[in-house]
C-alpha positions in Angstrom: -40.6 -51.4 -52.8 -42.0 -50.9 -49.3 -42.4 -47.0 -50.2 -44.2 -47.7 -53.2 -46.5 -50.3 -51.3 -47.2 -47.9 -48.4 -48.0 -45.5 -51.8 -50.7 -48.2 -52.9 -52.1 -48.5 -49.6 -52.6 -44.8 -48.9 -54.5 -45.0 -52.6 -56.6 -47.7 -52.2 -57.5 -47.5 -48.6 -61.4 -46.6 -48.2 -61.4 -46.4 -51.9 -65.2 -46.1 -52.1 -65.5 -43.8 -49.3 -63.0 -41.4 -51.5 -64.8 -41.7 -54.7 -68.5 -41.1 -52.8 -67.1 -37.7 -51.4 -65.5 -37.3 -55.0 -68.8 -37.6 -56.9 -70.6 -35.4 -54.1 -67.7 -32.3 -54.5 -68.5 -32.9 -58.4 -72.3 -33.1 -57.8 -72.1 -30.0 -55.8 -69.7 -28.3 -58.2 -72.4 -28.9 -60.8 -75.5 -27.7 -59.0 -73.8 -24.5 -58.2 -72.1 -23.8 -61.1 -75.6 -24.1 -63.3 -77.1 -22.5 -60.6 -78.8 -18.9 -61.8 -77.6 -15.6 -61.2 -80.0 -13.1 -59.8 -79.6 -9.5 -58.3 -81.3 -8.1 -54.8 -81.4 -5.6 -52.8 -80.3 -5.1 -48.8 -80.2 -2.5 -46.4 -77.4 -2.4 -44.6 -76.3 -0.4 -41.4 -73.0 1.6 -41.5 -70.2 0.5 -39.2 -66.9 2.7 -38.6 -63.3 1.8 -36.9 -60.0 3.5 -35.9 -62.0 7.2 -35.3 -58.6 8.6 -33.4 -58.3 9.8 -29.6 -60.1 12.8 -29.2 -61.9 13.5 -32.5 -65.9 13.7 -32.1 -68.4 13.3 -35.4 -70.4 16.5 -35.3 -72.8 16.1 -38.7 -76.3 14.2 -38.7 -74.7 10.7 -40.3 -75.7 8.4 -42.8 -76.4 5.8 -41.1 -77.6 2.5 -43.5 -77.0 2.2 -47.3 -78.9 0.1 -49.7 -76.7 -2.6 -51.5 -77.8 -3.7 -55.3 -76.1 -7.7 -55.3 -75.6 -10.0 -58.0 -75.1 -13.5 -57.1 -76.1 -17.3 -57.5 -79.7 -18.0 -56.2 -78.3 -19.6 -53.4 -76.2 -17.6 -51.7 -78.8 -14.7 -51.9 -81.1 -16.1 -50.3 -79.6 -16.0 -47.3 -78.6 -12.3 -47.8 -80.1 -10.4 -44.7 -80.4 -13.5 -42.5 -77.3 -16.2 -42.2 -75.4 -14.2 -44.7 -75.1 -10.1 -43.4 -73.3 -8.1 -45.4 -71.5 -5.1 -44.1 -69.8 -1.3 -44.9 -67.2 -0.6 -43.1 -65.4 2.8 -43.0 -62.2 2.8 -41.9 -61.8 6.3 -40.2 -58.3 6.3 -38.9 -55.8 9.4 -39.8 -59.3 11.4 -40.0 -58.6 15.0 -39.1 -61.3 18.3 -38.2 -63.4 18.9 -41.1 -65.7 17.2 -43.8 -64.3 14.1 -44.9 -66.4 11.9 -47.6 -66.1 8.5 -48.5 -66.8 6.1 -51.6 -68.4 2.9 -50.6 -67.4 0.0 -53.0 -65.5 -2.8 -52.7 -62.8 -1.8 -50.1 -65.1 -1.7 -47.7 -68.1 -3.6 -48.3 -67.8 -7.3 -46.9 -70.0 -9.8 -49.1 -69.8 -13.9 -49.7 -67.4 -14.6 -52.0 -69.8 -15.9 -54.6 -71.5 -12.1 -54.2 -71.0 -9.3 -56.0 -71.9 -5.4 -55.1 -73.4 -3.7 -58.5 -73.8 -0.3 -56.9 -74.6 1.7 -53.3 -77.4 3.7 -53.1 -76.0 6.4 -51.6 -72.3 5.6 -53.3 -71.0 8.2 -51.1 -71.3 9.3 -47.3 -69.9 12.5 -46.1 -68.9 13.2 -42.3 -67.7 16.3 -40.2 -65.3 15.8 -37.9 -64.1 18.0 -34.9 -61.9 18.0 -31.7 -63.7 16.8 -28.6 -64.7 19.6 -25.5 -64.9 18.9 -22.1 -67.1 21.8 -20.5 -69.0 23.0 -17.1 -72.6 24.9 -17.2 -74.5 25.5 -14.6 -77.8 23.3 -13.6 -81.0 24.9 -13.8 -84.1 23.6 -12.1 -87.6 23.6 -13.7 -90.8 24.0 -11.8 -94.5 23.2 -12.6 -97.4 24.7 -10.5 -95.8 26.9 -8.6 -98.5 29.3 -6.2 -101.4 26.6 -7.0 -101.8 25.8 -3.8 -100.9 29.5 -2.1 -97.2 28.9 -1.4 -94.7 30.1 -3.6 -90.0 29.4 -3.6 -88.5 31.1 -0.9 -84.8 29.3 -1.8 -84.0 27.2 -4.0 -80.5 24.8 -3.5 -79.3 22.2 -6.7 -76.7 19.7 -6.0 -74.3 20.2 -8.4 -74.8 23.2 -9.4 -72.6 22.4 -12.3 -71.8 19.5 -14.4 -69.4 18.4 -17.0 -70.3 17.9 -20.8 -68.1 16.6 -23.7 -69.0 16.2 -27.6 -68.1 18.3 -30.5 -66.4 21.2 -30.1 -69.0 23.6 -31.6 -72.4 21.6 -30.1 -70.5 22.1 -26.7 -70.3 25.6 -27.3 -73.4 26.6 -28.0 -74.5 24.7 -24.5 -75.2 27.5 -21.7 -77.1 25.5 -19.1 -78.5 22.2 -18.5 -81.5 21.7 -17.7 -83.7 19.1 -14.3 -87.1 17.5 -15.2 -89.7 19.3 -14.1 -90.4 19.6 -10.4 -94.3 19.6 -9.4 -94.6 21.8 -6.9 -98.2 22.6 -6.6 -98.6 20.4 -3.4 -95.4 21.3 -2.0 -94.8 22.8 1.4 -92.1 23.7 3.7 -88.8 22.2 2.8 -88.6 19.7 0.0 -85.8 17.4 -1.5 -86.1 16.0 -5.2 -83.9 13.8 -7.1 -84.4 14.5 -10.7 -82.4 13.8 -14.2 -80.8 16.3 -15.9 -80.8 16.6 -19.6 -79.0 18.5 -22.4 -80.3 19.5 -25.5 -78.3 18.5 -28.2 -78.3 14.6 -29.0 -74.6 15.0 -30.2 -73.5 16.3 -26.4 -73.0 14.2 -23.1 -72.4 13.8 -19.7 -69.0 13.0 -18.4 -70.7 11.6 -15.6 -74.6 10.4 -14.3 -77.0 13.3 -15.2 -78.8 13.6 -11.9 -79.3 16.4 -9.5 -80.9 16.8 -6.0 -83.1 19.9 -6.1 -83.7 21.2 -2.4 -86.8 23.9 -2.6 -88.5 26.0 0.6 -91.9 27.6 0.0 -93.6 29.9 1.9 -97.5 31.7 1.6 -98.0 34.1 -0.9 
């Protein structure tokens, strides 16, 4: 007796409370069940994990996808703004060479009311190689050199080499790096300049801060 009247209790307690939130579930249930379907379009950027230890991407990538979604009204609207979908390649177990991969469900993230039609592209290709660690020498660039009657006499840079990593082949082709321009048509004596260092090749990088100290003595023509 006492179980079943602990039973009624539990039941009855806040009774009207209960059915209130009951009716507003149902009401709910009802608007977004009736609730029309439509179809969009987002962009969307390209995300990657798991690319193993030592393994470099070496093509130009693909790097957003348009996604054609089918959905209630509702849910997208907010498509692009509360809501984000997302493409997610998994890139673990990747080896050198042109892998491709199919984007569709396995790795497209949507709201669970949201459906993908198609990708536009449905496909994305990358080439992968081993990474290269590699010296080259520094060479410094000079504007206006003789402009004002003096001319290099020596010439020191600070390193004289530094260390670049990417893909294996990009690295390879790399046989010097080169300072910023030095402006040197109102230089005399024995000048120091701190300049940056680039590379070019946008897949290849520095293993440490690109930056050189150019030391420069002119003397009269």
């Amino acid at each position: 007796m006492r179980a079943l009247k602990w039973f009624r209790e539990l039941i009855f307690r806040n009774l009207v409370l209960k059915l209130l939130s009951l009716a507003v579930a149902v009401v709910i249930w009802a608007l977004v069940a009736t609730e029309p379907e439509l179809s969009t379009f987002t962009t969307v950027h390209l995300e990657y994990k798991n690319l193993p230890e030592g393994l470099e991407i070496s093509s130009d990538p693909v790097t957003a996808v348009v996604l054609e979604l089918r959905g209630p009204q509702g849910e997208l609207r907010g498509v692009g703004e509360a809501i984000k979908p997302s493409v997610v390649l998994d890139m673990s177990n990747m080896d050198p060479g042109e892998h491709t991969f199919q984007i569709g469900n396995g790795n497209v993230k949507l709201a669970r009311a949201v459906q993908l039609v198609k990708s536009v592209p449905s496909q994305v290709r990358f080439t992968f190689e081993p990474r290269r660690i590699h010296s080259v020498p520094v060479r410094a660039r000079f504007t206006g050199e003789g402009m004002n009657g003096y001319v290099i006499a020596g010439l020191n840079v600070e390193p004289k080499e530094v260390e670049i990593t990417g893909p294996r082949s990009r690295v390879g082709r790399i046989t010097s790096v080169l300072t910023d321009q030095i402006d040197l048509s109102n230089v005399r004596g024995t000048s120091e300049f701190h300049v940056n260092v680039f590379v070019d090749d946008p897949f290849v990088r520095f293993e440490s801060a690109p930056e050189a100290t150019v030391t420069v003595s002119m003397k009269k023509k």
